[in-house]
C-alpha positions, 0 to 999 in steps of 0.5 A: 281797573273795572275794564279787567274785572268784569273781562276776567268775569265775563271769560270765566262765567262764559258757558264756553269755560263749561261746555268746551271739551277737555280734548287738546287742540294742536294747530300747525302754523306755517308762520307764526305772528304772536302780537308781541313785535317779535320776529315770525315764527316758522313751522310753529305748533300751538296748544290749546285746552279748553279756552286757554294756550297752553304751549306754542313754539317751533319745538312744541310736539303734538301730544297724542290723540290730540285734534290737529288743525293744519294751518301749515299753509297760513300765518297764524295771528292773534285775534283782531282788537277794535277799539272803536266800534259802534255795532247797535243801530244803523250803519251810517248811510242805510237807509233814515240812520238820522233818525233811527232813535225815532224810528226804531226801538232799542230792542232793533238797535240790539238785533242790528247789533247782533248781526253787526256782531256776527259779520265783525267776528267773522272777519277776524276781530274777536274782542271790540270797544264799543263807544257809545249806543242809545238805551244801553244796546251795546250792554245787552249785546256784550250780555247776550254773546257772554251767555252763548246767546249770539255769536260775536265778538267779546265786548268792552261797553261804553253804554251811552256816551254823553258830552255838552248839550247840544254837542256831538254826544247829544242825541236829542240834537237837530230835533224841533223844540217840543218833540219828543227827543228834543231836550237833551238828557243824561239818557240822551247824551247830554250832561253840563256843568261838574255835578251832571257829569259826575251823575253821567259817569255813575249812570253809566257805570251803575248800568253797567258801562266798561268804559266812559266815552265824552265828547271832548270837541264836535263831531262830522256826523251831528247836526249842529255842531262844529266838527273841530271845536272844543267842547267840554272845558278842561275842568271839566273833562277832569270831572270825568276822569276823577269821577270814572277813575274812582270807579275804576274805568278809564276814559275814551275822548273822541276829539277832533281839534287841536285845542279840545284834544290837548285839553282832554290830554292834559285833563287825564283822558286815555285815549284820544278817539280819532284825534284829526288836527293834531299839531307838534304840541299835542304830540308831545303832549300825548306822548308825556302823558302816555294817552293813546292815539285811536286814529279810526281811518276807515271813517274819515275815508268813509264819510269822505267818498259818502260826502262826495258821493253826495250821500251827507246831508250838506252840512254834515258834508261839508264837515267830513270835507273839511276834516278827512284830509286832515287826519292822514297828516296827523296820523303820520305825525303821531306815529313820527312822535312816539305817540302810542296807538291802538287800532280803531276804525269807527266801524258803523260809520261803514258796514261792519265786517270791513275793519281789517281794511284799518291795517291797510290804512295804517300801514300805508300812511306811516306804519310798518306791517309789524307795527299795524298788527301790534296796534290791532293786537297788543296794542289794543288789548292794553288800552283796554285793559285786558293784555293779560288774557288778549292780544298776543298768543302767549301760555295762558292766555285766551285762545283766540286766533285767526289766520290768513293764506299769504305773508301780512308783513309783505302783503298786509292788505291780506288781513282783510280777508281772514280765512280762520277764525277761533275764539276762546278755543272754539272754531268760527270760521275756517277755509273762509267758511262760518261753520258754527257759532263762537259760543255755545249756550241757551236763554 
């Protein structure tokens, strides 16, 4: 798929590859979680040279003249995976963040981004989906970290994400006819009927979106819409699915209600984006066609305390009311079937840096502390694609890692606050402190 290709292109050309010293590092781990499901590992030691493992195990020696980092008092894990983020613009919340794409230009869209990058890195998560942002932020984001411009996280972009006008994606929604942003456009997130949306499949991954994301049902945070209907006809979303296979990308559906949720299923999509009135049908449905489930908790608790805090506006209010409730229920039954889920939490609806809290959410609505961590490893690195070079500590793979004082699978809240953060061999973050960036590199 286009996702592995330009991931694969993004580590090798990275100056990271360049620059790094060819000095081994060997890193004591008291405990070892690798990603996988498989059991901890005790008194562990892992490898590294370059960006790369090159060993790990509890019977690995330490090489001579090697740098050791003693983490012998930590669980070493691998590097956090969001699938769902939204790190350009404003958080939901702050300030006119209704009306940012009047009040601000991309290129602000794009500096908010890299300090949304930076927080979300320093709390452990060194590869993220981004779904969706005005002007192709996220792309030049995704850019900027690959060349060492900014610190953060490896992107996966979705460039502007775009369903019926007038729907969730549209972001000329709410405005008065004639004013500036009023008509919905491909730009604006708005393509109808078969041939648009094979113009906005290919608009998109000509500028160079990884992945597609559609609004398969209405949405909590739009205007005008309901948060549960059905959107985008099965049809279609088949339209997009064939048009962005054919590109080689896959397809994210947020998708709210049951009906738009099986459609978007039976239509081909990847993954369901929050997926919050599931019923038995759509279960089974997901789980026969292999379709993930990315559930995004922190958000429905996220605007629900805002909308009780009074800090929606009333309609909007109502609708994160409405559907927060519904989502631990739908959570409990996806994990119940079988149904495949990576971790997602919608970051941006809540101020980035706070992901880890997904695993909490997770593992108290249903999961185990073990079955949490693969979602936020393993797990999400193959739906994005990328479980080749990401989401489990393997030879050959990318060495990215975190680390957390305490045991996650007796205290799993603890992966909240990530004390050691390495991506691509190079440390970020260590005894709780930033002390460099993640990346070397010019402009």
């Amino acid at each position: 798929m286009r996702a592995v290709l330009a991931f694969a292109a993004v580590a090798a050309l990275s100056p990271l590859s360049a620059q790094q010293t060819t000095t081994t590092i060997a890193i004591r781990a008291g405990t070892l979680i690798d990603g996988t499901g498989a059991a901890p590992v005790r008194n562990a030691v892992i490898l590294i040279q370059g960006d790369r493992i090159t060993a790990l195990g509890a019977g690995v020696a330490v090489p001579a003249g090697a740098t050791v980092i003693d983490l012998s008092g930590a669980t070493v894990l691998p590097g956090f995976i969001d699938a769902h983020v939204h790190l350009t613009g404003r958080i939901i919340g702050d300030g006119d963040w209704q009306h940012d794409a009047l009040t601000e230009s991309p290129a602000e869209h794009a500096l908010h981004g890299a300090l949304h990058a930076q927080q979300t890195l320093e709390a452990g998560f060194t590869t993220v989906r981004n779904l969706g942002a005005g002007e192709f932020a996220d792309i030049a984001l995704r850019n900027a970290i690959a060349a060492g411009w900014v610190s953060g996280p490896r992107i996966l972009a979705a460039g502007v994400s775009f369903g019926i006008n007038g729907g969730h994606c549209d972001g000329s929604s709410g405005f008065w006819p004639g004013s500036p942003v009023s008509e919905g456009t491909i730009a604006t997130g708005a393509a109808d009927g078969a041939d648009e949306i094979r113009e906005a499949v290919r608009w998109n991954a000509k500028h160079g979106a990884d992945v597609i994301k559609i609004c398969a049902t209405g949405g909590v945070l739009s205007p005008t819409d309901s948060v549960g209907v059905q959107q985008y006809t099965e049809e279609e979303m088949r339209v997009v699915v064939e048009t962005a296979h054919m590109a080689e990308r896959r397809v994210a559906a947020h998708a709210h209600g049951t009906a738009g949720i099986k459609a978007a299923v039976r239509a081909g999509v990847t993954s369901i984006e929050h997926g919050s009135i599931l019923d038995a049908e759509a279960v089974q449905l997901m789980k026969d066609h292999g379709t993930w489930l990315v559930p995004t908790l922190m958000a429905g608790e996220t605007v629900g305390r805002l909308a009780r805090e009074g800090r929606l506006p009333p309609a909007i209010a109502a609708k994160a009311l409405a559907i927060a409730p519904r989502m631990e229920n739908s959570f409990r039954m996806a994990v119940r079937g079988g149904v495949k889920i990576a971790l997602g939490t919608d970051a941006g609806v809540f101020p980035h840096g706070r992901n880890g809290h997904e695993f909490t959410l997770m593992a108290g609505w249903g999961m185990t502390p073990m079955q949490a961590i693969q979602a936020g490893t393993l797990n999400a690195a193959t739906l994005l694609g990328v479980e080749s070079t990401v989401g489990s500590l393997a030879v050959g793979k990318i060495a990215d890692l975190v680390a957390v004082r305490g045991d996650p699978l007796q205290t799993i809240a603890i992966l909240e606050r990530v004390d050691f953060v390495m991506k691509g061999g190079v440390v970020f973050k260590r005894d709780g402190q930033v002390i460099g960036r993640s990346v070397t590199g010019a402009p």
